[in-house]
N, CA, C and O atoms as a Tripos MOL2 file, in Angstrom:
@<TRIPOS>MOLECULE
protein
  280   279    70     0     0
PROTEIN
NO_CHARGES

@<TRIPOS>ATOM
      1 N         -13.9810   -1.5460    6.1580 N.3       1 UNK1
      2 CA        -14.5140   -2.8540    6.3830 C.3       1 UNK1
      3 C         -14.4370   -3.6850    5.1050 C.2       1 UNK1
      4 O         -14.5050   -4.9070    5.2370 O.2       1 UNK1
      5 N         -14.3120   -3.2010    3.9670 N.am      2 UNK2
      6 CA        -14.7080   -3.7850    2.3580 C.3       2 UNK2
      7 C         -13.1620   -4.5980    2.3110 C.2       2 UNK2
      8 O         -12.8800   -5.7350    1.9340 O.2       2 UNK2
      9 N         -12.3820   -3.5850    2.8190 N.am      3 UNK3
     10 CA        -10.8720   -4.5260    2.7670 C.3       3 UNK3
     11 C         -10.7060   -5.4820    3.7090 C.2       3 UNK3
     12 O         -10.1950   -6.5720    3.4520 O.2       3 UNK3
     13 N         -11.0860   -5.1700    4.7560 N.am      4 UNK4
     14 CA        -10.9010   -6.2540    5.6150 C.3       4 UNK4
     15 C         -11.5170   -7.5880    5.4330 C.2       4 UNK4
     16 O         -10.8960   -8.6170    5.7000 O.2       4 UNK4
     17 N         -13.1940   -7.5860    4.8080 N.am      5 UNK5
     18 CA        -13.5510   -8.6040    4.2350 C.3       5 UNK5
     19 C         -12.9650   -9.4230    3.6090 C.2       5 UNK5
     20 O         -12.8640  -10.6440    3.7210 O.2       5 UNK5
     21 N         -12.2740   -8.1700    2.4250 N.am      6 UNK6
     22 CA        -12.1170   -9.6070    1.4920 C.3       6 UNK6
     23 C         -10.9280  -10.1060    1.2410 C.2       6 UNK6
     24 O         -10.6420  -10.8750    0.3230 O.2       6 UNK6
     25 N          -9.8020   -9.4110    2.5440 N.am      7 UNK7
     26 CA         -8.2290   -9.6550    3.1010 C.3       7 UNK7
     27 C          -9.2080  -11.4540    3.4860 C.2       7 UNK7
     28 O          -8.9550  -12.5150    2.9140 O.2       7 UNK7
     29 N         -10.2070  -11.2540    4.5080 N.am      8 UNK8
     30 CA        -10.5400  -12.5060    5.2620 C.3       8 UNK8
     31 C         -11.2930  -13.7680    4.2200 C.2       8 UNK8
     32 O         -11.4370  -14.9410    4.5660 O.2       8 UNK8
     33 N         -11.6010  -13.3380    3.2390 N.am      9 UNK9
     34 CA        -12.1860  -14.1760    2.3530 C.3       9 UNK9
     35 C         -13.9810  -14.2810    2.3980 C.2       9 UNK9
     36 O         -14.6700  -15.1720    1.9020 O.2       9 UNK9
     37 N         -14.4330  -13.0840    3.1460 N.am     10 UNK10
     38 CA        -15.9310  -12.5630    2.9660 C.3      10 UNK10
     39 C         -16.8080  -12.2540    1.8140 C.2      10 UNK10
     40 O         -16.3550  -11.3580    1.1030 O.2      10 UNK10
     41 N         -17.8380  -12.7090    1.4700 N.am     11 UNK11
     42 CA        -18.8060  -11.9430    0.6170 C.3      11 UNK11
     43 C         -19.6170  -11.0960    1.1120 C.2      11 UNK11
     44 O         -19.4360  -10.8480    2.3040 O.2      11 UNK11
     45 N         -20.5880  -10.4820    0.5120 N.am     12 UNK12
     46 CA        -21.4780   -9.3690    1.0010 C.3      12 UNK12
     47 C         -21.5280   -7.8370    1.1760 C.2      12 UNK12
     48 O         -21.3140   -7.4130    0.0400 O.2      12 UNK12
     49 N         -21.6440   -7.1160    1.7410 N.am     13 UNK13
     50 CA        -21.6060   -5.6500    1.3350 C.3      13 UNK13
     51 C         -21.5770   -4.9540    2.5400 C.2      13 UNK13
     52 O         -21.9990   -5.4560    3.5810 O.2      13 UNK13
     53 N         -21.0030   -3.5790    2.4580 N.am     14 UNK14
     54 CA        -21.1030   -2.5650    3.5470 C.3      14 UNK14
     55 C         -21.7210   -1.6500    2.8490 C.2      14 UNK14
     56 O         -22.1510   -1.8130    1.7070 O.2      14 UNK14
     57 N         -21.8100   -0.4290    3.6480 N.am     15 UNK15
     58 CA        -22.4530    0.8770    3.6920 C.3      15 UNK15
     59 C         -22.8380    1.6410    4.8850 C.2      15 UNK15
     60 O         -23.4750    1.1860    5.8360 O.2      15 UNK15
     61 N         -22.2350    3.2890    4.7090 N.am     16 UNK16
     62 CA        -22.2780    3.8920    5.4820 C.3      16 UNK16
     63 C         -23.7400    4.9020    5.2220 C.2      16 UNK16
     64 O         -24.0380    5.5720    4.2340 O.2      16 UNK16
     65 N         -24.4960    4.7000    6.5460 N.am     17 UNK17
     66 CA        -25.6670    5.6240    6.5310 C.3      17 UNK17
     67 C         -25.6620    6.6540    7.2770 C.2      17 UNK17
     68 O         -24.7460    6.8520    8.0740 O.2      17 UNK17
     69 N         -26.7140    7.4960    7.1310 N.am     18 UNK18
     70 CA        -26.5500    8.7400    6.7590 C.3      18 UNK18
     71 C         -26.4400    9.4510    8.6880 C.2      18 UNK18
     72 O         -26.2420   10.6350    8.9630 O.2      18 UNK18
     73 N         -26.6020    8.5150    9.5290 N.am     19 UNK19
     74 CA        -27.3530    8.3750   10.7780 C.3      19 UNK19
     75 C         -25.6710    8.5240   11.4000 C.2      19 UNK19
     76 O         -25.4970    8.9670   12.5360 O.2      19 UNK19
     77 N         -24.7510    8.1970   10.7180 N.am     20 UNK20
     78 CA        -23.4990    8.0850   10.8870 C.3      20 UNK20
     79 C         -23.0310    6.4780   11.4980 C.2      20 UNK20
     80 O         -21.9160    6.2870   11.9820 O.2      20 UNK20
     81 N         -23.9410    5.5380   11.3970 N.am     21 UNK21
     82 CA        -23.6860    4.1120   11.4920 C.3      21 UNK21
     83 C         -22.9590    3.1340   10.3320 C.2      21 UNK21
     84 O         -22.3390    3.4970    9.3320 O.2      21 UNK21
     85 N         -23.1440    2.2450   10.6390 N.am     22 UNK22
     86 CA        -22.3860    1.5980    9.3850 C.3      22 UNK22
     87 C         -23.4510    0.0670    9.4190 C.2      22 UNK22
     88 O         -23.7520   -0.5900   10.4150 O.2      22 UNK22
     89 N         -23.7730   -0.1310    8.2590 N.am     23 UNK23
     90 CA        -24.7010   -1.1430    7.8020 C.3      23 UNK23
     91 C         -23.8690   -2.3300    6.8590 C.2      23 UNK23
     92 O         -23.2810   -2.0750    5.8080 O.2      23 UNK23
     93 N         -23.9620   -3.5910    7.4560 N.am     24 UNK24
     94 CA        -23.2570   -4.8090    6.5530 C.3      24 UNK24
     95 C         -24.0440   -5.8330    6.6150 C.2      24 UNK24
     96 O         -24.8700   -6.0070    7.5110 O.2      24 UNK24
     97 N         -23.8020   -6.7450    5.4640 N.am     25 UNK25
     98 CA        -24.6610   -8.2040    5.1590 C.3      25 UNK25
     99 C         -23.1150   -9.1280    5.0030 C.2      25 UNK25
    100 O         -22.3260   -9.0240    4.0640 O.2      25 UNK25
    101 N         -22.9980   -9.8760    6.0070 N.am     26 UNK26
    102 CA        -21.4490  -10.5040    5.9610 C.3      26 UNK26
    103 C         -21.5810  -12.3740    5.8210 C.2      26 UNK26
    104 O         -22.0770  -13.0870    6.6930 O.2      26 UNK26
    105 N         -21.0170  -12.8450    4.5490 N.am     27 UNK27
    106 CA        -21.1770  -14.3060    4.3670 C.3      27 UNK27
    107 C         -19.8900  -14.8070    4.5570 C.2      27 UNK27
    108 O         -18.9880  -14.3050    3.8880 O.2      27 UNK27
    109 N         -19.5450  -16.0180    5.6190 N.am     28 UNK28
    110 CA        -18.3510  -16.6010    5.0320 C.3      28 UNK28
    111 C         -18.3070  -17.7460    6.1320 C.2      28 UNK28
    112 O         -19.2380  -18.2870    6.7270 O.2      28 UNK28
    113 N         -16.9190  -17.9510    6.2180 N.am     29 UNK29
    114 CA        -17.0360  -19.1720    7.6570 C.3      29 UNK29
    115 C         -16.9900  -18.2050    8.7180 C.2      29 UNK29
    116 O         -16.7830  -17.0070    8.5270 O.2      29 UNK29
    117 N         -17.1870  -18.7440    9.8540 N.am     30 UNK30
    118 CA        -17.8110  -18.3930   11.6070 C.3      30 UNK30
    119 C         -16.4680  -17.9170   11.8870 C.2      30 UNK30
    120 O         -16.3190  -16.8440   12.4710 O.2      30 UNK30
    121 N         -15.1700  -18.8370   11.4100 N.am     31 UNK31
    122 CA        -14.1970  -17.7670   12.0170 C.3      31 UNK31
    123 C         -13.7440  -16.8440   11.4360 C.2      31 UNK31
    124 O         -13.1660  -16.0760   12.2050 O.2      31 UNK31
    125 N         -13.7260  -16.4700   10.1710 N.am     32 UNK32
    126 CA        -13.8450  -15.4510    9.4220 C.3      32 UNK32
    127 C         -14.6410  -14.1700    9.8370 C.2      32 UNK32
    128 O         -14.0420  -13.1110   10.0260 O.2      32 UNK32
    129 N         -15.8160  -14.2620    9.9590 N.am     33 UNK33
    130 CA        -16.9520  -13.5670   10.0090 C.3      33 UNK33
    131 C         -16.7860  -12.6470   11.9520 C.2      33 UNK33
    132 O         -17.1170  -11.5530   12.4100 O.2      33 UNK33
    133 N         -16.1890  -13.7340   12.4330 N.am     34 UNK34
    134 CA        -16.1850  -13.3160   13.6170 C.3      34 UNK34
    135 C         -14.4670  -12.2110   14.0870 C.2      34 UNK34
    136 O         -14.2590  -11.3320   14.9230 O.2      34 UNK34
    137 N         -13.6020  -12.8760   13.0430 N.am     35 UNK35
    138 CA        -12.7020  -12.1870   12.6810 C.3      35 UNK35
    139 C         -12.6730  -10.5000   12.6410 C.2      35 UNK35
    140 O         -11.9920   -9.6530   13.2200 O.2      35 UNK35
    141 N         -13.7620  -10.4560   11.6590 N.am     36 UNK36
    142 CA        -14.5410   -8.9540   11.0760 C.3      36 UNK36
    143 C         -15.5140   -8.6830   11.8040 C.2      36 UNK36
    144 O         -16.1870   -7.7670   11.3320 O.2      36 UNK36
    145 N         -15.9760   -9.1830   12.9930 N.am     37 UNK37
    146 CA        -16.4620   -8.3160   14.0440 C.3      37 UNK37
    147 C         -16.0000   -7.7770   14.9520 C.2      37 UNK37
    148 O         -16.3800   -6.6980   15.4070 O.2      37 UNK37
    149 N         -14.7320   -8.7340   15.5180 N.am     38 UNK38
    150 CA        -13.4920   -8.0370   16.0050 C.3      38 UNK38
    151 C         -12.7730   -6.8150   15.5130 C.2      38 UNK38
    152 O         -12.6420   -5.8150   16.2200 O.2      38 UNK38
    153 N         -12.3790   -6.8980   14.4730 N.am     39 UNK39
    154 CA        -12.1080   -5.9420   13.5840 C.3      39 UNK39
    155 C         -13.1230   -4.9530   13.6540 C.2      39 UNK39
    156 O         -12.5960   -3.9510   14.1360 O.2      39 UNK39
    157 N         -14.4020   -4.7290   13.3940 N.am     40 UNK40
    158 CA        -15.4250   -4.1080   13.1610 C.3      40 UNK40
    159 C         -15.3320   -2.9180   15.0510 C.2      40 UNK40
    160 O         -15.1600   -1.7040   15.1600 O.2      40 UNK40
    161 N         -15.4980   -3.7930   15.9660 N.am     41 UNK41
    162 CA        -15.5160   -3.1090   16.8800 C.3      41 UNK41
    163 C         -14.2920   -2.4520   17.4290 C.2      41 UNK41
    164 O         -14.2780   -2.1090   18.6110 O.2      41 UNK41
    165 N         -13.4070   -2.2810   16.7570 N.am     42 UNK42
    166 CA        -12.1950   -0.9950   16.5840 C.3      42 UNK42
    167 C         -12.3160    0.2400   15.1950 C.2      42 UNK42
    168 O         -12.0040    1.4250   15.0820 O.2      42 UNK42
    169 N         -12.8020   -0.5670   14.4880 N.am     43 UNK43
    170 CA        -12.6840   -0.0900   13.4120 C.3      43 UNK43
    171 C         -11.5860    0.1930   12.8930 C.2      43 UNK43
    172 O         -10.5490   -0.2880   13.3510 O.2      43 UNK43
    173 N         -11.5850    1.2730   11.5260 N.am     44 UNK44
    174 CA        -10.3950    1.7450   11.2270 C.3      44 UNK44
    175 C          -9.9480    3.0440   12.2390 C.2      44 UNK44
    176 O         -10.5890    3.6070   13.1270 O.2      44 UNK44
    177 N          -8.2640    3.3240   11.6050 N.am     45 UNK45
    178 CA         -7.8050    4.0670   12.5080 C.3      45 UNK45
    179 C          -8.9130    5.3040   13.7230 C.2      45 UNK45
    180 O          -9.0800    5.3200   14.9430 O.2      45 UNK45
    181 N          -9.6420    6.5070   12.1450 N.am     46 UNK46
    182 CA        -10.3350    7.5410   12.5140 C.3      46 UNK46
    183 C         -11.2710    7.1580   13.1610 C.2      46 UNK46
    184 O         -11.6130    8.1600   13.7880 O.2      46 UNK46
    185 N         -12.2560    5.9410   13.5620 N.am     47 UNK47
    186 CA        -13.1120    5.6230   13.8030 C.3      47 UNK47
    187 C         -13.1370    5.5580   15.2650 C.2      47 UNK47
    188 O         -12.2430    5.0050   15.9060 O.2      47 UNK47
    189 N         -14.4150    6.2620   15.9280 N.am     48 UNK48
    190 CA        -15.6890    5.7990   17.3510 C.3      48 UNK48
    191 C         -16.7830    4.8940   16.9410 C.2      48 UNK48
    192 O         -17.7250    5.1170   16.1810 O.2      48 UNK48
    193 N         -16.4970    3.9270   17.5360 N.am     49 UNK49
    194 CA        -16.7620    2.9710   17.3880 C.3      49 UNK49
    195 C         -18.0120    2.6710   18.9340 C.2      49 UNK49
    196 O         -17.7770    2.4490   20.1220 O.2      49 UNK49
    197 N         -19.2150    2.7960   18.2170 N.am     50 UNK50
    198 CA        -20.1950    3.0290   19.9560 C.3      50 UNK50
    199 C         -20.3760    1.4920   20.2640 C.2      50 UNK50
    200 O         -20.4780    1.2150   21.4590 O.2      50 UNK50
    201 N         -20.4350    0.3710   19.2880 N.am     51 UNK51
    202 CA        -21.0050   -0.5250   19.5330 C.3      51 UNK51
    203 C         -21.3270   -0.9810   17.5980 C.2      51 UNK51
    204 O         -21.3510   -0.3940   16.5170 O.2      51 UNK51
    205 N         -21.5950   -2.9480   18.3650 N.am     52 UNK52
    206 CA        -21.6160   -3.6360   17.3960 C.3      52 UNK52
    207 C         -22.7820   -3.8830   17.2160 C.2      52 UNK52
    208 O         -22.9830   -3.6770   18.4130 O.2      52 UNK52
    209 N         -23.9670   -4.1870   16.7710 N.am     53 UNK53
    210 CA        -25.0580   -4.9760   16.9560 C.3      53 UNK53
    211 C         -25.0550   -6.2550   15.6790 C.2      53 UNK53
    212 O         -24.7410   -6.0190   14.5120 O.2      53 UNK53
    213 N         -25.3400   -7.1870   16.0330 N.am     54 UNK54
    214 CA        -25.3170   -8.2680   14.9240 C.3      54 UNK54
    215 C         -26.8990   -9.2890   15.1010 C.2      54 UNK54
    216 O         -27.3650   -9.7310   16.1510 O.2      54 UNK54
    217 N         -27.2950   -9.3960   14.0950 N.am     55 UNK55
    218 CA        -28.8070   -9.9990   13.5830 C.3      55 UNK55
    219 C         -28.4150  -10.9850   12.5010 C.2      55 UNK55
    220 O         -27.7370  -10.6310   11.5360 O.2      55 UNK55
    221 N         -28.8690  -12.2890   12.6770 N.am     56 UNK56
    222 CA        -28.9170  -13.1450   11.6930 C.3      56 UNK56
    223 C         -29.7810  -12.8210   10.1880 C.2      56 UNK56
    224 O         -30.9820  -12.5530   10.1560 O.2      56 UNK56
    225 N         -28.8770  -12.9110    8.9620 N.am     57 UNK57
    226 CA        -29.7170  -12.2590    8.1140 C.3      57 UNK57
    227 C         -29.1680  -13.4960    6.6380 C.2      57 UNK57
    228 O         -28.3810  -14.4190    6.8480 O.2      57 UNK57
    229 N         -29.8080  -13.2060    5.2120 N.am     58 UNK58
    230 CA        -30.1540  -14.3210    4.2010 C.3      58 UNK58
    231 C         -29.1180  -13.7820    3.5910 C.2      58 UNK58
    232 O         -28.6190  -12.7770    4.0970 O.2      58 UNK58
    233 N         -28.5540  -14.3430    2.3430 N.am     59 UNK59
    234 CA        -28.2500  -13.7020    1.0810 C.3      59 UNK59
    235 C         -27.1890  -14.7650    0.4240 C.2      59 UNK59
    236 O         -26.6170  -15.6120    1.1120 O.2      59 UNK59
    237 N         -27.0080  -14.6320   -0.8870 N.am     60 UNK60
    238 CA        -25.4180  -15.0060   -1.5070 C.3      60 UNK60
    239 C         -24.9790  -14.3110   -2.1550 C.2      60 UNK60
    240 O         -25.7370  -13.7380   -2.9370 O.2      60 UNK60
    241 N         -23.5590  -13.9920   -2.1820 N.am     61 UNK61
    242 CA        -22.9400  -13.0300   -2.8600 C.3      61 UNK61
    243 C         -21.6950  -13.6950   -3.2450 C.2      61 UNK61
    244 O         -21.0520  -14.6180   -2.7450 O.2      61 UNK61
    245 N         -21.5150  -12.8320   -4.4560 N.am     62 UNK62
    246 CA        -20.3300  -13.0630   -5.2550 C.3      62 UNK62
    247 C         -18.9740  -12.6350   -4.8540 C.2      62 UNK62
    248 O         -18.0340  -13.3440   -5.2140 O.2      62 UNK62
    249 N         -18.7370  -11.5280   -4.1290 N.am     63 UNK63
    250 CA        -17.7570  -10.8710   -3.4390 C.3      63 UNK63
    251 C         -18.5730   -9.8840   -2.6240 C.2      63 UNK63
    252 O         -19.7650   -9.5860   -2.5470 O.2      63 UNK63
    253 N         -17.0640   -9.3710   -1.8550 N.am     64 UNK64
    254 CA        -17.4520   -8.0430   -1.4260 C.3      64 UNK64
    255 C         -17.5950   -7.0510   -1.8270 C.2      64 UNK64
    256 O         -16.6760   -6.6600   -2.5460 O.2      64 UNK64
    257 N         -19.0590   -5.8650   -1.5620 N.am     65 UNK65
    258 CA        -18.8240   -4.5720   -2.0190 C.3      65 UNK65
    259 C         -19.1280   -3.4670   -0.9900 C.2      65 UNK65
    260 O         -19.6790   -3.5380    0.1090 O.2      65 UNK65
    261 N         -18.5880   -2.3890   -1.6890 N.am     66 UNK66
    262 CA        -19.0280   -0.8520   -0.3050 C.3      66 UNK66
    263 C         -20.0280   -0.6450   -1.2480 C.2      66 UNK66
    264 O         -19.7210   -0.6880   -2.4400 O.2      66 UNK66
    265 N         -21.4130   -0.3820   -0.8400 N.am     67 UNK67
    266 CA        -22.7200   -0.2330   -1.8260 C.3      67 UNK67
    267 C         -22.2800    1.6280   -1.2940 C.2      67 UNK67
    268 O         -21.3730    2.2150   -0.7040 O.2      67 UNK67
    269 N         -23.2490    1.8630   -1.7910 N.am     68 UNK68
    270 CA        -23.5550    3.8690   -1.7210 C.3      68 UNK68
    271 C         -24.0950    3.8670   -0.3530 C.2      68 UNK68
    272 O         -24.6090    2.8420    0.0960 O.2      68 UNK68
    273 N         -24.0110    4.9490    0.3400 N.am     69 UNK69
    274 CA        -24.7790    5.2750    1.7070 C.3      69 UNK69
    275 C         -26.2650    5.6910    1.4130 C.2      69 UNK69
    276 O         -26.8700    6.2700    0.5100 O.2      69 UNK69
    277 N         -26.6290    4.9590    2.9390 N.am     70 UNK70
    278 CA        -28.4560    5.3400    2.3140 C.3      70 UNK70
    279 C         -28.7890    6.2820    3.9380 C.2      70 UNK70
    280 O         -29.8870    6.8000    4.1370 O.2      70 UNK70
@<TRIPOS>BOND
     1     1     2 1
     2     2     3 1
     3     3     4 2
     4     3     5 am
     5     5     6 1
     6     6     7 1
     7     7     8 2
     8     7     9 am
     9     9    10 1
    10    10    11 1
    11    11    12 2
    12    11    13 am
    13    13    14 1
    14    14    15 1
    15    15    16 2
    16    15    17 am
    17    17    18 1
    18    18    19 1
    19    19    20 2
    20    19    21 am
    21    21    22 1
    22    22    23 1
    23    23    24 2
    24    23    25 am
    25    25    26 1
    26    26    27 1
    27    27    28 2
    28    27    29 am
    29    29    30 1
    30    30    31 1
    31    31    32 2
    32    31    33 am
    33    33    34 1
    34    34    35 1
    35    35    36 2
    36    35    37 am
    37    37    38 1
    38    38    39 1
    39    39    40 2
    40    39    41 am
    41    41    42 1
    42    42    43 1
    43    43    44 2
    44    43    45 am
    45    45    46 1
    46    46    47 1
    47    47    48 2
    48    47    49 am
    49    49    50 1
    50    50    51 1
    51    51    52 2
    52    51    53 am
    53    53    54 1
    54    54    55 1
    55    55    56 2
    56    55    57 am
    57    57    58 1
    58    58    59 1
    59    59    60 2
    60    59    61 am
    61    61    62 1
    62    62    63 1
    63    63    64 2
    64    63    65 am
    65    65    66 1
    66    66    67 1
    67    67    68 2
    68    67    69 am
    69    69    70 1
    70    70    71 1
    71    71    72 2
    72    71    73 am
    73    73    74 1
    74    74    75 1
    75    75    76 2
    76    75    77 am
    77    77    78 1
    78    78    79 1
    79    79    80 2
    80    79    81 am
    81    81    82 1
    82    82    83 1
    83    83    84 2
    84    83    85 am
    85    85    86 1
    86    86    87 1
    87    87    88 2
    88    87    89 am
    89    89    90 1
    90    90    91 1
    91    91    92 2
    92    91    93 am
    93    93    94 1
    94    94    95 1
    95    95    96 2
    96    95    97 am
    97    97    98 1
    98    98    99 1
    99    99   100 2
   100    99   101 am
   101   101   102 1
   102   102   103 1
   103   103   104 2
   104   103   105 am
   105   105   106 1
   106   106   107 1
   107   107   108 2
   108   107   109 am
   109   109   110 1
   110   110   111 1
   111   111   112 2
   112   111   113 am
   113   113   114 1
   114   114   115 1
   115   115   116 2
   116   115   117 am
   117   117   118 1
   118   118   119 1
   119   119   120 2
   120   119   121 am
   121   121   122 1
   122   122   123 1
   123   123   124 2
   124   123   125 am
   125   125   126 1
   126   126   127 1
   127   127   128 2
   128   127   129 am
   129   129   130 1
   130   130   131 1
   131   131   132 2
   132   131   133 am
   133   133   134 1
   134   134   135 1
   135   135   136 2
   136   135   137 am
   137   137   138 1
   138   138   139 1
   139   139   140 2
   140   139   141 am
   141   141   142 1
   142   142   143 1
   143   143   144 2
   144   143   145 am
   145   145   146 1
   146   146   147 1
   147   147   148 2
   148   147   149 am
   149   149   150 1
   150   150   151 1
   151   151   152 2
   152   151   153 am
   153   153   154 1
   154   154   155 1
   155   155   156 2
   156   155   157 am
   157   157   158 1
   158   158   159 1
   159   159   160 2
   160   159   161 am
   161   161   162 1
   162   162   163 1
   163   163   164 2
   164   163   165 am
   165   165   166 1
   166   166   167 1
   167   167   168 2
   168   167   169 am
   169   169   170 1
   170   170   171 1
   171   171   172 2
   172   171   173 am
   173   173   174 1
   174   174   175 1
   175   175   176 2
   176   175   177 am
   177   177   178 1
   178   178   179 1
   179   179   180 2
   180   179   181 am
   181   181   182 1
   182   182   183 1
   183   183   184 2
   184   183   185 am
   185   185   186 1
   186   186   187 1
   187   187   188 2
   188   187   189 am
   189   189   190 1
   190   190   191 1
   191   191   192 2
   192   191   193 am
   193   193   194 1
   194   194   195 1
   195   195   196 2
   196   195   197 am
   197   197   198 1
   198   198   199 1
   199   199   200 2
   200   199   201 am
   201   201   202 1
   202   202   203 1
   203   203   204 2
   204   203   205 am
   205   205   206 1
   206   206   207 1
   207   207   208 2
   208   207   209 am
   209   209   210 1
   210   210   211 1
   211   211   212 2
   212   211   213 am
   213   213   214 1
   214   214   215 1
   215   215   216 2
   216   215   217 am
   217   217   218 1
   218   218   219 1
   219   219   220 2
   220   219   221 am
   221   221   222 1
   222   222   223 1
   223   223   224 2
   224   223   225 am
   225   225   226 1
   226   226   227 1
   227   227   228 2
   228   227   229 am
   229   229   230 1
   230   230   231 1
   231   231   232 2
   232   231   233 am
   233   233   234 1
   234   234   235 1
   235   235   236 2
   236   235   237 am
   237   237   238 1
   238   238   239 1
   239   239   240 2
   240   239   241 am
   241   241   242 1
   242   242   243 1
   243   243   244 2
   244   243   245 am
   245   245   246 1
   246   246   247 1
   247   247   248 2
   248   247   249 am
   249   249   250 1
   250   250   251 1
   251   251   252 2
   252   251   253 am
   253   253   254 1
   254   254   255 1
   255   255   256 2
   256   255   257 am
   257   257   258 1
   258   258   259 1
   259   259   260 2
   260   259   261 am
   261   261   262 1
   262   262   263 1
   263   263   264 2
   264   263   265 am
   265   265   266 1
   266   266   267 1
   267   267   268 2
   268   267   269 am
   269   269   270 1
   270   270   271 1
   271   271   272 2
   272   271   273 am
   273   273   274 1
   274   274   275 1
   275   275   276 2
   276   275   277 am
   277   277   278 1
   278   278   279 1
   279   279   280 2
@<TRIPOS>SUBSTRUCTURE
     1 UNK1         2 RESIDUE 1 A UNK
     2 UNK2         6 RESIDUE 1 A UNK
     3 UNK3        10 RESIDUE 1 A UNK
     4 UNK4        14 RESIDUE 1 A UNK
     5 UNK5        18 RESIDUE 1 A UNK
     6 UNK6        22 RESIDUE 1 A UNK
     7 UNK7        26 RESIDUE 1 A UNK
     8 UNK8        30 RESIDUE 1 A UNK
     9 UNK9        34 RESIDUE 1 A UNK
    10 UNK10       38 RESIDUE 1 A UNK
    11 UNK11       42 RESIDUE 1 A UNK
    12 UNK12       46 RESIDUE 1 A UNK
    13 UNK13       50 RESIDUE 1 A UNK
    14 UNK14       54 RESIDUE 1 A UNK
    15 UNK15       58 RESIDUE 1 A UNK
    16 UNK16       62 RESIDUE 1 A UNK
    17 UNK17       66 RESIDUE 1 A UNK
    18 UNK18       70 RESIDUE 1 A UNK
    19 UNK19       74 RESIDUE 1 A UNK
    20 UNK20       78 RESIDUE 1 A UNK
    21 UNK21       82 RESIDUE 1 A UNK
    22 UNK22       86 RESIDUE 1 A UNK
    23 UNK23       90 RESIDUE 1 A UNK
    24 UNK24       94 RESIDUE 1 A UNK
    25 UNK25       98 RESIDUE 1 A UNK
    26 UNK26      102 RESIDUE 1 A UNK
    27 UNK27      106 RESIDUE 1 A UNK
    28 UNK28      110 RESIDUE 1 A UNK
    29 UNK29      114 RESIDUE 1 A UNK
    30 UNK30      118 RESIDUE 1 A UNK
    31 UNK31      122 RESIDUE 1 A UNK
    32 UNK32      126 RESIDUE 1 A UNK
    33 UNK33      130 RESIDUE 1 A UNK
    34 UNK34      134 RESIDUE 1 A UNK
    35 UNK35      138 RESIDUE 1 A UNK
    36 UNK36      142 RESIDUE 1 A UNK
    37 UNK37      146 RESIDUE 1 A UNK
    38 UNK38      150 RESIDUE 1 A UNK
    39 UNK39      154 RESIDUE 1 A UNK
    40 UNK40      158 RESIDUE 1 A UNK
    41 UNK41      162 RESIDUE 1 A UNK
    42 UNK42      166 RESIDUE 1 A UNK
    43 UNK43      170 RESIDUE 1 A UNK
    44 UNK44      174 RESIDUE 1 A UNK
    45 UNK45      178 RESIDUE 1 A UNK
    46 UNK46      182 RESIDUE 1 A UNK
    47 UNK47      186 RESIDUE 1 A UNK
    48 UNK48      190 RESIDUE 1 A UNK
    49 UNK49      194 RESIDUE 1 A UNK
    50 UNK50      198 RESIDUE 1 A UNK
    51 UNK51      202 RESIDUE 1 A UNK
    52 UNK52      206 RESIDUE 1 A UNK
    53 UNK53      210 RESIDUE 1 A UNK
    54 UNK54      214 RESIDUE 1 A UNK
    55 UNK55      218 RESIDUE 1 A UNK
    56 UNK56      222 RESIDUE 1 A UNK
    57 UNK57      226 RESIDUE 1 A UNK
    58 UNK58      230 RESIDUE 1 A UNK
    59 UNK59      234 RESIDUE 1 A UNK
    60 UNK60      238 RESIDUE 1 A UNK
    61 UNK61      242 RESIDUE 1 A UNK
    62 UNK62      246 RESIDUE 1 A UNK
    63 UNK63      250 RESIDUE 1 A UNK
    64 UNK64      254 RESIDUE 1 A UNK
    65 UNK65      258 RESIDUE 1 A UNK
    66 UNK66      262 RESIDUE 1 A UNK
    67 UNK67      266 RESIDUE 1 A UNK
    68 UNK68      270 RESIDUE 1 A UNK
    69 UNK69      274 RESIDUE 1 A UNK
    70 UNK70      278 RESIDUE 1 A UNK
């Protein structure tokens, strides 16, 4: 997802938890962002992919990063 962001011109961060989900804070324009939810609900190649859930959330960021898994 960290590449695909910032192929699309995204800020904000991913991370994989421990639950085996995947956790992101995604800033950019609407078609961008929606770009990488598309993307998101295939994932990469290896990936099962159960579902997307998306929540409006705050932040600014400088770029994208993969933070550590929590």
């Amino acid at each position: 997802m960290a590449q695909a962001a910032q192929r699309l011109g995204l800020t904000g961060w991913v991370r994989n938890r421990h639950d085996g989900s995947v956790e992101a804070m995604v800033a950019g324009s609407t078609e961008s962002v929606e770009q990488l939810v598309a993307w998101a609900r295939q994932g990469p190649p290896s990936a099962i992919v159960d579902g997307v859930d998306m929540q409006p959330g705050e932040g600014v960021f400088d770029s994208f990063d993969q933070r550590p898994s929590a």
